[in-house]
N, C-alpha and C positions, 0 to 999 in steps of 0.2 A: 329179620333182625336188624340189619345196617337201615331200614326203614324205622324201625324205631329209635335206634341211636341216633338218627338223623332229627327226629322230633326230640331226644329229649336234653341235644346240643343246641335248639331253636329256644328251648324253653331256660336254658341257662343264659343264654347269648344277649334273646330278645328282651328287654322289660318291661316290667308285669302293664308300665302304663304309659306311654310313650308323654314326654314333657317338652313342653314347648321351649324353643331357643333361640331367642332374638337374635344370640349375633350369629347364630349360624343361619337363621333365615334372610337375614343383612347379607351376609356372605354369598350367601346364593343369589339374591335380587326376588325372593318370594313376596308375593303380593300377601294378603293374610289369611285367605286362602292354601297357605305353600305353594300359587303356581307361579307362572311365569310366561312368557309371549317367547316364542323359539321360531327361527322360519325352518320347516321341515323341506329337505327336497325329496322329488321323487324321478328315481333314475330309470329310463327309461331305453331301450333302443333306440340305438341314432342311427343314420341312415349307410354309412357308411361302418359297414363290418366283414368285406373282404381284406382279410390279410391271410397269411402263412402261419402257422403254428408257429414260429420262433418271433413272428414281428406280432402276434396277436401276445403270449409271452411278455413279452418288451411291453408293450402299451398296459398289461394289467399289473404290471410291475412298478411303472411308472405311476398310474393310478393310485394302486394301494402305498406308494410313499407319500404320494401328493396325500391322502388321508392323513398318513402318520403324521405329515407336518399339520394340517390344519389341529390335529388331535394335541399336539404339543404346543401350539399358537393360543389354544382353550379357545378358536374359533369354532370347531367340531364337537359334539358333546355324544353322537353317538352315529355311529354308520355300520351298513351290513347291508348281505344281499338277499335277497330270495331264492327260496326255494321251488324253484321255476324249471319249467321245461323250455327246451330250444327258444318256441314260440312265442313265448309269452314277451309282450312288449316292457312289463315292469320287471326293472332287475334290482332295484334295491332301493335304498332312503341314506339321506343323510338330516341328519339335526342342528342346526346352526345357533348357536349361540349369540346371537345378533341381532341389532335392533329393527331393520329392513329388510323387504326383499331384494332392493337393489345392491346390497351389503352382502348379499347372501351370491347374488348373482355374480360379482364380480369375485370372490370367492370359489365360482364353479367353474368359472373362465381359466382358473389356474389348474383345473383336472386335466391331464393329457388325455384322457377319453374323450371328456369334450370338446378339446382342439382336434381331435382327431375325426371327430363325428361319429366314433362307436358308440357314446353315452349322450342322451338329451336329459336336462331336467324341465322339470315342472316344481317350481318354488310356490308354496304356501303358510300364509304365518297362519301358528299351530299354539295353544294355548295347553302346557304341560305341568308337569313338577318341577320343579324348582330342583328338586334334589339330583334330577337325572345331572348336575353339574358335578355331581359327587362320582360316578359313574366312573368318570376315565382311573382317578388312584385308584378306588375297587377293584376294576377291567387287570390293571398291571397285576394288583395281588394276586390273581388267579390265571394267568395267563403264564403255561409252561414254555409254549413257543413260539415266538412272532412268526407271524405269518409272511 
């Protein structure tokens, strides 16, 4: 039942033919296409990941607000981790809203993970939608509780 409540909220919501919107594709910087050039990073284990449960704590604390701000600067468009074991060397992405990699890079250098050496990236520009700029107002509409 909530499965098909759920389709038939999609079908009132969505419309019947989606129309094109200059100035909102202006607003985003879509090419005509809808896309867009983003440098994506990719977070990785950095070499340095002994600490204490309460200093390991601290440093992903520090991290996830260095997010909030780049998210509130509109330098971030979208970040998260994986769903990863212990080992696994990739631990998550971020999406840069920026024209460079070097832009992007000096932007990671502000992550206490990566002053720390617990997080490395690997920066590459990443050709996406345009709309993922729309993402963050969305993100707050449904988010009950900051992380």
């Amino acid at each position: 039942m909530k499965l098909l409540s759920l389709f038939f909220l999609i079908l009132l919501v969505a419309p019947a033919k989606a129309q094109f919107d200059q100035s909102l594709a202006d607003s985003v910087g879509a090419d005509e296409y809808g896309m867009r050039t983003y440098v994506m990073a990719f977070l990785k284990r950095g070499p340095n990941r002994d600490r204490s449960k309460e200093e390991s704590a601290r440093l992903q604390r520090a991290h996830l607000d260095n997010i909030g701000r780049l998210a509130e600067e509109g330098k971030l468009v979208m970040a998260g981790p994986f769903f990863a074991s212990p080992e696994d060397d990739l631990r998550g992405i971020y999406i840069f809203d920026v024209d460079s990699i070097e832009e992007a890079q000096a932007l990671t250098e502000t992550d206490p993970a990566i002053q720390a050496g617990s997080l490395v990236m690997e920066l590459k520009k990443w050709y996406g939608s345009a709309a993922l700029k729309l993402m963050l107002p969305l993100s707050k509409m449904v988010t009950k509780k900051d992380i």
